[in-house]
SEPALO-813357 format. One record per residue (C-alpha): residue number from 1; z negated, x negated, y. Coordinates in steps of 0.25 Angstrom, whole numbers. Layout:
// SEPALO-813357
 resi     Z     X     Y
  NUM     Z     X     Y
...
//
This chain:
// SEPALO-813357
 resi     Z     X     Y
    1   171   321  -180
    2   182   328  -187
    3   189   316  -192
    4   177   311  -198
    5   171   324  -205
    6   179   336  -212
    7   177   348  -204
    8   168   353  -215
    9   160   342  -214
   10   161   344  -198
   11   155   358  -200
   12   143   351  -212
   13   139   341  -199
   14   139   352  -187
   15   129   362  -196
   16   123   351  -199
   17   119   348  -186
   18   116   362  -183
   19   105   364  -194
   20    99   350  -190
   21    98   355  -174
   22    93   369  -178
   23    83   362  -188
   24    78   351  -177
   25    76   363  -166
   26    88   362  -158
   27    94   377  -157
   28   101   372  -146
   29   109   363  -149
   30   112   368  -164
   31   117   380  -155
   32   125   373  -147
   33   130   365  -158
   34   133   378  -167
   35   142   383  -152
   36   149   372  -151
   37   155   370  -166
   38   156   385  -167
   39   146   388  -179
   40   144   402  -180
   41   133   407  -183
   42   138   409  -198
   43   129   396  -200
   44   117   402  -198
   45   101   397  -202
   46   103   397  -217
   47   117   391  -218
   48   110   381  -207
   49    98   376  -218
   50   109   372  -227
   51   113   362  -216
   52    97   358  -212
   53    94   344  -215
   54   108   341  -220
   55   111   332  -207
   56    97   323  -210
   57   102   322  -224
   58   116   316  -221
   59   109   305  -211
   60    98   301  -220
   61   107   299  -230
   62   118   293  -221
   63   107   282  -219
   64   102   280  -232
   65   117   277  -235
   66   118   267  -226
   67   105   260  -232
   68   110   260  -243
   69   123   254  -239
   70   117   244  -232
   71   108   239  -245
   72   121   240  -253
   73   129   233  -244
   74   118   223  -243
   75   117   222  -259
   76   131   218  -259
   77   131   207  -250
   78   118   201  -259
   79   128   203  -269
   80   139   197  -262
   81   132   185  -260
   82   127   183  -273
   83   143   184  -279
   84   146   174  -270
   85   135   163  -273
   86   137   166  -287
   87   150   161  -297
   88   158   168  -306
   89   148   161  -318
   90   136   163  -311
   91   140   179  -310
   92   145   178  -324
   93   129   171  -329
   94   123   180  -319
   95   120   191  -327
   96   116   186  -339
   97   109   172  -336
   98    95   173  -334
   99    97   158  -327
  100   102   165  -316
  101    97   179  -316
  102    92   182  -301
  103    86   196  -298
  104    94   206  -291
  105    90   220  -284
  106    88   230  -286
  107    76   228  -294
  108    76   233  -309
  109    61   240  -307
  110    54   244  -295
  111    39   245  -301
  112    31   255  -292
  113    15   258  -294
  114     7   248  -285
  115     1   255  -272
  116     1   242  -264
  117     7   228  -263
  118    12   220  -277
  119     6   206  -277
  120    11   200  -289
  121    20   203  -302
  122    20   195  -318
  123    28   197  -328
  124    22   198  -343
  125    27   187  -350
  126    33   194  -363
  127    33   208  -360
  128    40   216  -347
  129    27   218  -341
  130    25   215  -326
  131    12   214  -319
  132    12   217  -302
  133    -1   216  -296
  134    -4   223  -283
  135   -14   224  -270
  136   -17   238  -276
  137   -25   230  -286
  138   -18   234  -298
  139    -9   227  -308
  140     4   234  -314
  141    11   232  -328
  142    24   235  -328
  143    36   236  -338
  144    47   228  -330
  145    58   231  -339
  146    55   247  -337
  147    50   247  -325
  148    38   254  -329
  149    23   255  -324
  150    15   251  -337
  151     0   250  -333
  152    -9   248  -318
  153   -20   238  -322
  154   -32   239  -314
  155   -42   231  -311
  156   -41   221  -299
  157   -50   226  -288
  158   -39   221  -276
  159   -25   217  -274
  160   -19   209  -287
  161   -14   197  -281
  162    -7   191  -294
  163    -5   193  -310
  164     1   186  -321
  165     4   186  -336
  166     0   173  -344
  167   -10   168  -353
  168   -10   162  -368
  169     0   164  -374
  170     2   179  -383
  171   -11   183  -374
  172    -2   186  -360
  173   -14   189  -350
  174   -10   197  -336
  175   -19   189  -324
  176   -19   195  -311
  177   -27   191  -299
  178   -33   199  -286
  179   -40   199  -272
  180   -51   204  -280
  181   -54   188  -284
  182   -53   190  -299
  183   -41   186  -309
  184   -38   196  -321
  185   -35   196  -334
  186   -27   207  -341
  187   -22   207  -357
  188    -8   215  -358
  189   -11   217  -372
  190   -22   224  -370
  191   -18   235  -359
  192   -20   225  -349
  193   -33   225  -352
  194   -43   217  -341
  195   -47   204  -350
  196   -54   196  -340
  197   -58   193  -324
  198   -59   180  -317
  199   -66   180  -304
  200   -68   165  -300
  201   -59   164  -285
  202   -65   167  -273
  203   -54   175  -267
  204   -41   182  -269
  205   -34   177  -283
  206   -20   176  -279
  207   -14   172  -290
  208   -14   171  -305
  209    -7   163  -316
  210    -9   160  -330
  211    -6   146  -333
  212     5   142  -344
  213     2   135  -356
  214    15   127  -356
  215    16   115  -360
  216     8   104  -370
  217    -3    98  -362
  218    -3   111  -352
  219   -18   113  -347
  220   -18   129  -351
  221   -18   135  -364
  222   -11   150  -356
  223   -25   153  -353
  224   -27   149  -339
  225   -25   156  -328
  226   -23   150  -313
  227   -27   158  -300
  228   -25   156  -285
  229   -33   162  -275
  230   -37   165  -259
  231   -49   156  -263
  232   -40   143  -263
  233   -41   140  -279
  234   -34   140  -289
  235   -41   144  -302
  236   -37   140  -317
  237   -43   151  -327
  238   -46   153  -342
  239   -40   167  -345
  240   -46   167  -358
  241   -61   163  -352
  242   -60   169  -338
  243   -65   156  -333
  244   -59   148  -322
  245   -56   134  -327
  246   -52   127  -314
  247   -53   130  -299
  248   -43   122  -292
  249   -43   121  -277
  250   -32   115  -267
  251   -29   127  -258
  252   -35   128  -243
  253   -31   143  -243
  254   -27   155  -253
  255   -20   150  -265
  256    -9   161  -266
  257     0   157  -279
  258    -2   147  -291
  259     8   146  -301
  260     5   137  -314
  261    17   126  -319
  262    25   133  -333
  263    15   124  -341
  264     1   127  -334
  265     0   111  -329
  266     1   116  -314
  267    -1   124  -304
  268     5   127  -291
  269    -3   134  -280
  270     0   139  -267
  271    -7   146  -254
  272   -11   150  -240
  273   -13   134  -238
  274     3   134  -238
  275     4   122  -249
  276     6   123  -263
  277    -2   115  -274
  278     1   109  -288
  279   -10   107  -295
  280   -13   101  -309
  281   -19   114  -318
  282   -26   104  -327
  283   -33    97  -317
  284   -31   107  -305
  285   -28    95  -296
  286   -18    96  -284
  287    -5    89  -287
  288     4    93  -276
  289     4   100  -263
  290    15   107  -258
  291    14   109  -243
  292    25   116  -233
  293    26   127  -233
  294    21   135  -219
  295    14   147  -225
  296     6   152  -236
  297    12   148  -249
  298    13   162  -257
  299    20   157  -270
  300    23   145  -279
  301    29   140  -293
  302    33   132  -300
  303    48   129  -305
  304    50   132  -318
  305    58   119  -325
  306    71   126  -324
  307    71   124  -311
  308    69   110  -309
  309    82   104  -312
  310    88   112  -300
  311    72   109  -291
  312    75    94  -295
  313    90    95  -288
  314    84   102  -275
  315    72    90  -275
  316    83    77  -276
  317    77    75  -291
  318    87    68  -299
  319    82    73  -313
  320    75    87  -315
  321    61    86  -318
  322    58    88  -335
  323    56   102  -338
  324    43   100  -346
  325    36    98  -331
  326    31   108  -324
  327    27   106  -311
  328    39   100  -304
  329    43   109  -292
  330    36   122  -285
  331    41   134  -276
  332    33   139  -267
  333    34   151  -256
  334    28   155  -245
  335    24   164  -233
  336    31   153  -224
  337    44   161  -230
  338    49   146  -238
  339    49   143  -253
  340    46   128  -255
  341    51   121  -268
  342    43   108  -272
  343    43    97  -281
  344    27    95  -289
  345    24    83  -278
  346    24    94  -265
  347    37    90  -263
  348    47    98  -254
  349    59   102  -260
  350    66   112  -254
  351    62   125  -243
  352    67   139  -249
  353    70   149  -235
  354    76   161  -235
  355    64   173  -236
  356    60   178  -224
  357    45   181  -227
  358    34   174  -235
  359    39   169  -250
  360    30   178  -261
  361    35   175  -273
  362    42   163  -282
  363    48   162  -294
  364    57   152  -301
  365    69   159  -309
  366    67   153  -324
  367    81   151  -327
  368    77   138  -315
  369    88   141  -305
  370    82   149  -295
  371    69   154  -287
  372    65   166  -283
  373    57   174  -273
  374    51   183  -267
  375    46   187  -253
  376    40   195  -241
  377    53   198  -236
  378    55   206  -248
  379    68   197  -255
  380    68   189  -269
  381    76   176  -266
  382    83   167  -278
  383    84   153  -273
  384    94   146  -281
  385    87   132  -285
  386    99   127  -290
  387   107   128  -276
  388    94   120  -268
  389    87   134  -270
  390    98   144  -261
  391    93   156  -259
  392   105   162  -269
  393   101   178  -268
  394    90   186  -261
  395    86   200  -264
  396    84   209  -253
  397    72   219  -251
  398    67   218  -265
  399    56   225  -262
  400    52   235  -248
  401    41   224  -244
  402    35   210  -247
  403    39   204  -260
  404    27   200  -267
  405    29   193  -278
  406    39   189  -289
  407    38   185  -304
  408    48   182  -313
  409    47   188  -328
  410    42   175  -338
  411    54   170  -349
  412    50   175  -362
  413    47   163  -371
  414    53   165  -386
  415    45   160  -396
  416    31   155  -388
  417    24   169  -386
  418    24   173  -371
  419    25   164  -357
  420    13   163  -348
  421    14   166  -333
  422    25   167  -325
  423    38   162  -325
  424    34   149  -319
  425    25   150  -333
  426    37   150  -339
  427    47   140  -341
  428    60   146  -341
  429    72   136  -340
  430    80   144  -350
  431    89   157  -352
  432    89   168  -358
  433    97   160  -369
  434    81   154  -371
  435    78   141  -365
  436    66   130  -370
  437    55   130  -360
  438    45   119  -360
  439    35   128  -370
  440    44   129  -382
  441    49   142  -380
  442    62   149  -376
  443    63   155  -363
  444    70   168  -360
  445    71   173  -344
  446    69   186  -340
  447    77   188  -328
  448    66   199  -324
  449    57   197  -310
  450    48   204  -304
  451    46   207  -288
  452    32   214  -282
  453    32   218  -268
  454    21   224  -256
  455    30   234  -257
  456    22   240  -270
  457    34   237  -279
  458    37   228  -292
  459    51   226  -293
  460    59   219  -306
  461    71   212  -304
  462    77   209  -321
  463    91   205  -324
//
């Protein structure tokens, strides 16, 4: 003992031990203890309190050290190996490319006020609004860059399954979707006022879009609207009448995703029925099933035309597909742990394994390089599509418990008013330095994405 404590410190640790055995009721043996190390009885009860307690603070904190070494020590091995998968230029870009902008932990912004489960996130297209929906059956604005709560819309009357920010273009809408069968619509400029109600499916709306108006010849005008639901249909709607335009019907069991191509020509649905569908929105006929996955298929997309030059590589393709198509490969995850990339004829391409629970969320990076997503056992992983789709970084315990969900914040478009939907609205095959994409505008990314968990929190991850 004495060669490893100063005899001050000797004599700290001995009343130490005294008060804590007085304090748990052991007069015995805090006598014994005082005989033995020869303290008098100059420490009496008053000098003794000041020790009380002190011996429970040093081991809690002892182990709360060692916590803390351990996540440090477990940060810098991530670290590690991302230095050494990475090249002197690659570091040097790193920071200032949004190409190959990847997020990192910690988080930027924890956002906390949802009293149960988060199912969904969406970014506002121009502004640094995000939307989370939750099984409390509310629905939270939020401003991402502060970090701050800005309003709790009400309305829903069970859980909000999913929500979104589209619609004609100047007019951005925000849709959200519920167990409570209906779809809503919300106006932003108006205090997120409650504009309209469609009821139509028959059960759960489990998800919810608004269809891009991309391209010349594209069969929506930004005022559709697709939905997926535990009824088996999709359904197509009118925002601006309310009415449903098109029922469309494929699925043997609950639809759980849709996702619409950057031009509004196509969909892609997914569902309990473990395939995945591509289906023509003008017609709403089947084109392509995707089957082969072992499990309930939770998410799908469509890659944006960034991507297809590297998605080309990984199929045998000799030349990428034109970038003016939209439809040409799909991700999809599922609870069978896989995420599947596939050509538009339901061709197999590749099998992507490395989560350890049920795949929740995708999303394509727009810069076209990578993949990202999210799962139940609580990582965001960033498959590098360039390298047959590595995974290339994973991030740890993102969040205390399932991760629900994952969106990445749309590319401001210059010059063409604001981008409807998601990013897979959007085509984003530029920098920051403003690419073309296939609308006439220019592009710029915001390396900003946004993570919602069972574990009651929205998190932001922004370069």
């Amino acid at each position: 003992m004495s060669q490893l404590l100063t005899s001050r410190q000797a004599e700290e640790l001995h009343k130490s031990i005294i008060a804590y055995l007085s304090a748990s009721s052991l007069p015995n043996s805090a006598a014994t203890l005082r005989q033995e190390l020869n303290i008098g009885d100059s420490f009496d009860d008053e000098k003794r309190k000041k020790y009380e307690g002190l011996l429970e603070k040093k081991w809690t904190s002892v182990v709360r050290l060692q916590k803390k070494i351990m996540d440090l020590e477990s940060r810098c091995s991530s670290l590690q190996s991302e230095l050494d998968s990475a090249t002197p230029t690659s570091l040097a870009r790193r920071n200032h490319d949004p190409i190959s902008w990847l997020p990192r932990s910690p988080a930027r912004h924890t956002l906390q006020s949802h009293r149960l489960p988060i199912t969904c996130v969406a970014f506002h297209p121009i502004f640094s609004s995000l939307a989370s929906g939750s099984e409390d059956t509310t629905i939270k604005i939020w401003d991402w860059e502060l970090g701050e709560l800005e309003r709790t819309i009400k309305g829903h009357t069970k859980a909000v399954l999913d929500v979104d920010f589209g619609g004609p273009r100047g007019g951005t809408l925000l849709a959200s979707c519920s167990s409570d069968l209906t779809i809503k619509l919300w106006d932003p400029s108006d205090e997120y006022k409650n504009i309209r109600t469609l009821p139509g499916h028959d059960h759960s709306v489990s998800a919810v879009r608004f269809v891009p108006s991309g391209a010349a010849g594209s069969p929506s005008t930004g005022n559709l609207l697709v939905s997926a639901s535990r009824d088996k249909t999709l359904r197509v709607w009118d925002v601006s009448t309310g009415y449903c335009v098109k029922t469309i019907r494929g699925h043997s069991d609950w639809v759980r995703d849709v996702s619409p191509s950057f031009d509004g020509r196509w969909f892609v649905s997914a569902g309990n029925d473990q395939t995945a569908r591509l289906w023509d929105a003008s017609s709403g006929e089947a084109k392509s099933t995707f089957i082969g996955h072992e499990n309930a298929i939770e998410c799908c997309c469509f890659a944006p035309p960034a991507s297809y030059m590297h998605l080309a590589t990984m199929a045998g393709l000799k030349k990428a597909p034109p970038a003016s198509s939209s439809s040409e490969f799909i991700a999809t995850g599922s609870r069978d742990k896989n995420i599947k990339l596939w050509d538009s004829r339901g061709t197999l391409i590749k099998t992507l394994v490395g989560h350890d629970n049920w795949v929740r969320g995708l999303v394509f990076h727009p810069g076209g390089k990578y993949l990202i997503s999210v799962g139940d056992d609580k990582t965001i992983r960033c498959w590098d599509l360039s390298q047959e789709a590595k995974c290339v970084k994973t991030l740890d315990d993102v969040h205390g418990h399932f991760v629900s969900c994952l969106r990445w914040a749309p590319g401001v478009v210059k010059g063409t008013g604001a981008t409807n939907g998601d990013v897979n609205g959007t085509v984003v095959n530029g920098t920051a330095a403003k690419k073309e994409d296939p609308g006439g505008g220019k592009v710029n990314i915001r390396c900003v994405i946004a993570t919602g968990s069972v574990d009651l929190n929205v998190r932001v991850f922004a370069s």
